[in-house]
C-alpha positions in Angstrom: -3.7 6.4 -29.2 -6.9 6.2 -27.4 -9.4 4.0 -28.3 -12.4 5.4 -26.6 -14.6 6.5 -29.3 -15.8 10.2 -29.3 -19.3 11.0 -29.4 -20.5 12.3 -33.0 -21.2 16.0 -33.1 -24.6 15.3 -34.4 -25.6 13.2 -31.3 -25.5 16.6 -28.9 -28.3 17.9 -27.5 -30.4 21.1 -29.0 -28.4 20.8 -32.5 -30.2 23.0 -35.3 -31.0 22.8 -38.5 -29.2 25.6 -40.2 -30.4 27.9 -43.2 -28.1 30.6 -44.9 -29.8 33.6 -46.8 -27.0 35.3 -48.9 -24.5 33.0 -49.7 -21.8 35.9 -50.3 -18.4 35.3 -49.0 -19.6 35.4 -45.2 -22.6 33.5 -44.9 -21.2 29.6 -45.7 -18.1 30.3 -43.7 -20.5 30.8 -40.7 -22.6 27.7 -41.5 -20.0 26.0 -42.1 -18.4 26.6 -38.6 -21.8 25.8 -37.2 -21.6 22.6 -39.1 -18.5 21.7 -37.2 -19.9 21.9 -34.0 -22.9 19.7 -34.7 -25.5 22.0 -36.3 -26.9 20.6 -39.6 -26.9 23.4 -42.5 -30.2 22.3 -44.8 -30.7 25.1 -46.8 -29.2 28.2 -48.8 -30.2 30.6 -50.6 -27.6 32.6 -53.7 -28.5 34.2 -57.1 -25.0 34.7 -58.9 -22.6 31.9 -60.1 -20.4 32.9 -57.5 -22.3 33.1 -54.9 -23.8 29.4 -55.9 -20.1 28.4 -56.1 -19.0 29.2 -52.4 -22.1 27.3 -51.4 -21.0 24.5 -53.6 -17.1 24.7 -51.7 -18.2 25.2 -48.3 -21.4 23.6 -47.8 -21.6 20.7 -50.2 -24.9 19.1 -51.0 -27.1 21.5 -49.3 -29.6 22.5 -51.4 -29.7 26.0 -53.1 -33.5 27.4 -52.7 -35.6 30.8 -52.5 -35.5 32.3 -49.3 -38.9 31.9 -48.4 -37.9 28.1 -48.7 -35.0 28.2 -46.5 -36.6 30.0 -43.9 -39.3 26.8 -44.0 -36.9 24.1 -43.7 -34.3 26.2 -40.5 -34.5 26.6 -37.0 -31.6 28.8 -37.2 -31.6 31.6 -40.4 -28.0 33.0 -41.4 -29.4 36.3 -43.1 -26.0 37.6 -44.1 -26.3 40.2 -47.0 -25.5 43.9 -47.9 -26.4 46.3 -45.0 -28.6 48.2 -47.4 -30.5 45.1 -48.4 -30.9 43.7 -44.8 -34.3 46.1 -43.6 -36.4 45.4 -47.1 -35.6 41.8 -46.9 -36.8 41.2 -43.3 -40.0 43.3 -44.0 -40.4 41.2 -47.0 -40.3 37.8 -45.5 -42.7 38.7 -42.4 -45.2 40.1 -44.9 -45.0 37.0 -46.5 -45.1 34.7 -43.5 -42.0 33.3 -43.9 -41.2 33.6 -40.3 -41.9 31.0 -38.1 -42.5 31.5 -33.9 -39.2 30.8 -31.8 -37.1 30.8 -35.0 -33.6 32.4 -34.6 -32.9 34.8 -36.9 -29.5 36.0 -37.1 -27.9 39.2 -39.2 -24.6 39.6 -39.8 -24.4 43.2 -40.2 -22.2 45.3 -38.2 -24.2 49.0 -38.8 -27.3 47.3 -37.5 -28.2 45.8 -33.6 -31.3 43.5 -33.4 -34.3 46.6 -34.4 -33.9 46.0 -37.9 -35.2 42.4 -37.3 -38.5 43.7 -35.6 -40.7 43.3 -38.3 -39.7 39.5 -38.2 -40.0 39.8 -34.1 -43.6 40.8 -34.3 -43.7 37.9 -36.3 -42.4 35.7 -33.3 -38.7 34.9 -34.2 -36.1 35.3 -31.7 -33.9 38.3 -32.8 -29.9 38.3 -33.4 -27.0 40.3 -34.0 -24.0 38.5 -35.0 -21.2 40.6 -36.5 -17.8 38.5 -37.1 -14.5 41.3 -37.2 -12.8 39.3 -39.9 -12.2 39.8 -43.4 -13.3 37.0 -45.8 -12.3 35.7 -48.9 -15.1 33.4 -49.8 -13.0 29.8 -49.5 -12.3 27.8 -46.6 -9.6 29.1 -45.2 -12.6 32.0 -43.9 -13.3 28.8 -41.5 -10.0 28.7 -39.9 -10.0 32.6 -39.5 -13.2 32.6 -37.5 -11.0 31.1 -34.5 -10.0 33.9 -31.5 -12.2 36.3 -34.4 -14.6 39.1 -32.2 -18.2 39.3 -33.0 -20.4 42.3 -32.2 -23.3 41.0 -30.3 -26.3 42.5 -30.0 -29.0 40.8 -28.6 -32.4 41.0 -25.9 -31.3 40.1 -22.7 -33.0 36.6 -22.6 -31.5 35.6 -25.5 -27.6 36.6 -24.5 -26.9 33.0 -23.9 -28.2 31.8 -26.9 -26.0 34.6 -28.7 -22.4 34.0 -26.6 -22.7 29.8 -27.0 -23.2 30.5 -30.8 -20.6 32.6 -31.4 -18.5 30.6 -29.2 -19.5 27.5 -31.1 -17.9 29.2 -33.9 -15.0 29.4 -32.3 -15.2 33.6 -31.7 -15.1 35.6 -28.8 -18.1 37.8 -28.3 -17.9 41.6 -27.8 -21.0 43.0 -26.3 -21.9 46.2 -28.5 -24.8 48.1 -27.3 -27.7 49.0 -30.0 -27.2 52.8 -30.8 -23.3 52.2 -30.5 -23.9 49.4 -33.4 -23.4 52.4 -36.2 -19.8 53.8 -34.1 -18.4 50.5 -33.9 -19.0 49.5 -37.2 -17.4 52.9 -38.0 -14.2 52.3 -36.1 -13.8 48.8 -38.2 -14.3 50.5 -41.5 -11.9 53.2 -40.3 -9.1 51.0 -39.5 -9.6 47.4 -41.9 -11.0 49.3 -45.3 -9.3 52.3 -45.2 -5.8 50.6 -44.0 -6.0 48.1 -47.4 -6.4 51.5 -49.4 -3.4 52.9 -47.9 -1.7 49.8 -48.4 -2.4 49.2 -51.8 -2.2 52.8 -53.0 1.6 52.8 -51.3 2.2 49.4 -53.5 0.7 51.3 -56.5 3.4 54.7 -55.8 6.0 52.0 -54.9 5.7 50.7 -58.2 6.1 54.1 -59.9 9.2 54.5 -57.7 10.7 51.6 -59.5 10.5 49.0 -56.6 9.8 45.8 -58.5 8.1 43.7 -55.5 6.7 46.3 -52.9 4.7 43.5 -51.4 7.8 42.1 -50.0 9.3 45.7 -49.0 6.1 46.2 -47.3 5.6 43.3 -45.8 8.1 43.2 -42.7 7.5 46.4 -42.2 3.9 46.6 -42.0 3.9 43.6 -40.1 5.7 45.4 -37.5 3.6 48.8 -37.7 0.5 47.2 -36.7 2.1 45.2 -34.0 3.6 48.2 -32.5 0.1 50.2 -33.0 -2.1 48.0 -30.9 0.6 47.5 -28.5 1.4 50.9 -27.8 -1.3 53.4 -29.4 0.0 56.2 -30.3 3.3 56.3 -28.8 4.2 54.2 -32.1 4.0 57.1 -34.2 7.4 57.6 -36.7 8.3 59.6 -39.2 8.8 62.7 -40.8 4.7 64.2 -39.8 5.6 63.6 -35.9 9.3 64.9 -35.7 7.8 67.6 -38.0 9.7 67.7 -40.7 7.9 70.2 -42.6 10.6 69.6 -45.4 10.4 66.4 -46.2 6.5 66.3 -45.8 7.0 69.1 -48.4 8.6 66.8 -51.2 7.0 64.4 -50.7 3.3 66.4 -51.5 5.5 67.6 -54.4 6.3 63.9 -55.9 2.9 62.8 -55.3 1.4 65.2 -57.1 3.9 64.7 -60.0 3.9 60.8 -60.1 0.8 59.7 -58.4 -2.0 62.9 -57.8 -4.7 60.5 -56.4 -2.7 60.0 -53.6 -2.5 63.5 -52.6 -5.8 64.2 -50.7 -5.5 61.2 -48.6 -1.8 62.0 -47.7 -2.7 65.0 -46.8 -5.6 64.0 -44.7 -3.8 61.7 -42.7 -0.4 63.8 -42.3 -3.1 66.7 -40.5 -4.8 63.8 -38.6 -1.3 62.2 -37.5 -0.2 65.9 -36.6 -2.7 66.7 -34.4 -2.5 63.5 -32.6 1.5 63.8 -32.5 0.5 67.3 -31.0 -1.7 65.9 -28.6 0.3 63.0 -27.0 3.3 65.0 -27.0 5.7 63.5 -29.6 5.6 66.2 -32.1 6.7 70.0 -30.7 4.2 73.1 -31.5 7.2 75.1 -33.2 8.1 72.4 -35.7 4.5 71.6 -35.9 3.7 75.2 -36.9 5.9 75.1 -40.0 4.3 71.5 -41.0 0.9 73.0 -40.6 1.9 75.8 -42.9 2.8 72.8 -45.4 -0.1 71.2 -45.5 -2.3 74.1 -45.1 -0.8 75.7 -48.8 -0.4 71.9 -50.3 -3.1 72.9 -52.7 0.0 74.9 -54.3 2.9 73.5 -53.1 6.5 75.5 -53.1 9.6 74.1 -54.6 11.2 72.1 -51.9 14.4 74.8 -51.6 12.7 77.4 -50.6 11.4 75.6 -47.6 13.2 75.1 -44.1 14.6 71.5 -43.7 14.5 69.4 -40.7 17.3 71.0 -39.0 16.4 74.6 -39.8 13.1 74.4 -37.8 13.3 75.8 -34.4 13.6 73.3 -32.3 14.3 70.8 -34.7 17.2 68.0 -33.2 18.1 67.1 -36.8 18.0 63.6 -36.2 15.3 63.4 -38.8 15.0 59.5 -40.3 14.8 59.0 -44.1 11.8 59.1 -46.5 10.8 55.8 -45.4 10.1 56.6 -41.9 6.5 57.9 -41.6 4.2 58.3 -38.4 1.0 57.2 -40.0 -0.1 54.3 -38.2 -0.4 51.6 -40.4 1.7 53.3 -42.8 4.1 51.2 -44.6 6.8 53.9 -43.4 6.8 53.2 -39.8 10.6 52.4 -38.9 11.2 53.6 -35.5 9.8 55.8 -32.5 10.7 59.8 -32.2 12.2 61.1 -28.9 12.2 60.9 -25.8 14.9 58.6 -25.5 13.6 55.0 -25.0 14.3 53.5 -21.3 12.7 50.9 -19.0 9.7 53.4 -18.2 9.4 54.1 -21.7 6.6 51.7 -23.2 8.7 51.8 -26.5 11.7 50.8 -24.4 12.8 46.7 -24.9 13.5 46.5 -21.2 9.6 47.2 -20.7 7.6 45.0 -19.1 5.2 45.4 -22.3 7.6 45.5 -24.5 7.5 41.4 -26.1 6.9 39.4 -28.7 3.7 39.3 -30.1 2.1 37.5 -32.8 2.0 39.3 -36.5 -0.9 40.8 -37.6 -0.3 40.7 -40.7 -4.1 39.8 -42.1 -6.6 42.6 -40.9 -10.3 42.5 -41.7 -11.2 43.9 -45.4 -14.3 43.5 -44.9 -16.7 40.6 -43.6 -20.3 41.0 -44.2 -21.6 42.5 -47.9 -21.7 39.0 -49.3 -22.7 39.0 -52.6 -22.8 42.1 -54.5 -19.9 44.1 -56.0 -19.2 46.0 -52.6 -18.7 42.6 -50.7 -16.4 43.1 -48.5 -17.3 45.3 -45.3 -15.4 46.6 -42.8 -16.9 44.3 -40.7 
């Protein structure tokens, strides 16, 4: 073991002190990543117990104070609350003075780039946009998740330096998002991270009805494996009975829904039209079968008995190799088993003997949600 002792953290050159404003379930986890690169966290501010008690667990002994306060004792201000909260409480704390010339201010928000902050730029801080892709849960283990996590940066062009070395420091990778595409991307987050813990826990919740005593477990494996093959191959990892078109089956399954578990209907249906039209589009689903499922989801508000419509072999052009009820084409969807025709082969990006085709890591946690820190809507997409 080596014996040459490593210099302290603390000892490096430009270290900042480090204020947090919003100590919700993302703004310790980022001072405390800070803190393990040398910067010293000094101040914080939280108003419920819970937010005082993830200060408490991630950034012990720093002192819980008004904001106006932590702004006074920081050269670097975490402002990491609710979007909606974010443009009041910079207008407030420049009308108050707060703001000191050549401060870094730094939101967390992933709607907004760095033109909310210009009330505070006015007042002469240096203007941030720091937006971490993760989900957090509010304990330590956040810290750990911030490692190979994107940010969306936005920031002035004299200041990108500052911006990539901080997020780096963090241990993230930064993802340059321009300032009017800040609302898009944060859209495209929401659209995969909150809406894919819906689906998920409203497939555990029709599981349950089902009888299926852990549908954690069932979903697990398989969801595990969904994901995987949907970043690695798009939409070419589309399954199930929407993209073979198997008006039938989409059919009884409307029906049982609406039986056992209504709620779940509209966003079925949503999806199965969205998955269609992108099964359409790249080719895996057929127009004739696709006509019939159309017809199915275009008269689900009223939905026939499931005898009186065509089943997967009785659609023209249907191959009747249909899969089972558990074999779905939703990405994301816990019923993602295994890819529709053509038939794989080395060209095939689906095929094993494809170059792309290999083992990746599971991505089994995806982002609930990381800014909205404190308040009852916590977790955003971001």
């Amino acid at each position: 073991m080596s014996t040459v002792q490593q210099p302290d953290p603390r000892d490096r050159p430009a270290r900042l002190t480090v204020g947090v404003v919003g100590t919700g379930r993302v703004g310790p986890a980022l001072a405390a990543s800070l803190q393990l690169a040398g910067h010293r966290p000094v101040a914080a501010s939280g108003v419920s117990d819970a937010s005082r008690r993830r200060a408490e667990a991630l950034l012990p002994g720093v002192p819980l104070v008004a904001p106006e306060e932590v702004l006074r004792r920081a050269e670097l201000v975490l402002l990491t609350v609710p979007d909606d909260v974010l443009p009041p409480l910079v207008a407030g704390l420049a009308e108050t003075g707060a703001v000191r010339p050549g401060q870094l201010l730094v939101h967390t928000s992933g709607r907004y780039g760095t033109k909310v902050l210009d009330p505070a730029l006015r007042a002469g801080a240096l203007p941030l946009a720091l937006h971490p892709a993760m989900t957090f849960t509010g304990t330590p283990v956040d810290v750990q998740r911030l490692a190979g996590c994107s940010f969306g940066v936005t920031a002035p062009e004299e200041l990108r330096l500052a911006a990539e070395a901080l997020v780096i420091e963090m241990g993230g990778e930064p993802e340059w998002i321009a300032e009017d595409s800040r609302p898009l991307y944060h859209a495209a987050l929401a659209l995969g991270a909150n809406h894919l813990v819906t689906l998920v826990a409203q497939s555990m919740e029709v599981l349950r009805t089902a009888g299926v005593a852990a549908p954690d477990r069932m979903l697990g494996p398989l969801l595990g494996a969904a994901l995987d093959n949907a970043l690695r191959s798009g939409d070419a990892a589309l399954t199930g009975p929407v993209a073979r078109g198997d008006a039938g089956t989409v059919a009884a399954h409307v029906a049982e829904l609406r039986r056992h578990a209504p709620a779940a209907v509209p966003g079925y249906l949503a999806m199965a039209r969205t998955t269609a039209d992108r099964a359409l589009a790249h080719g895996l689903l057929r127009p004739e079968p696709a006509e019939a499922l159309l017809e199915v989801l275009a008269g689900a508000t009223d939905v026939p008995g499931t005898a009186d419509l065509p089943g997967p072999t009785d659609l023209p052009g249907a191959t009747g190799n249909g899969g089972g009820p558990g074999e779905s084409k939703i990405p994301g969807h816990p019923e993602i088993r295994e890819h529709p025709e053509p038939p794989e082969g080395p060209d095939d990006p689906r095929s094993p003997d494809h170059p792309d085709h290999r083992e990746h890591p599971e991505h089994l946690e995806h982002p609930e949600n990381p800014e909205h820190p404190e308040h009852p809507g916590e977790g955003d997409p971001r």
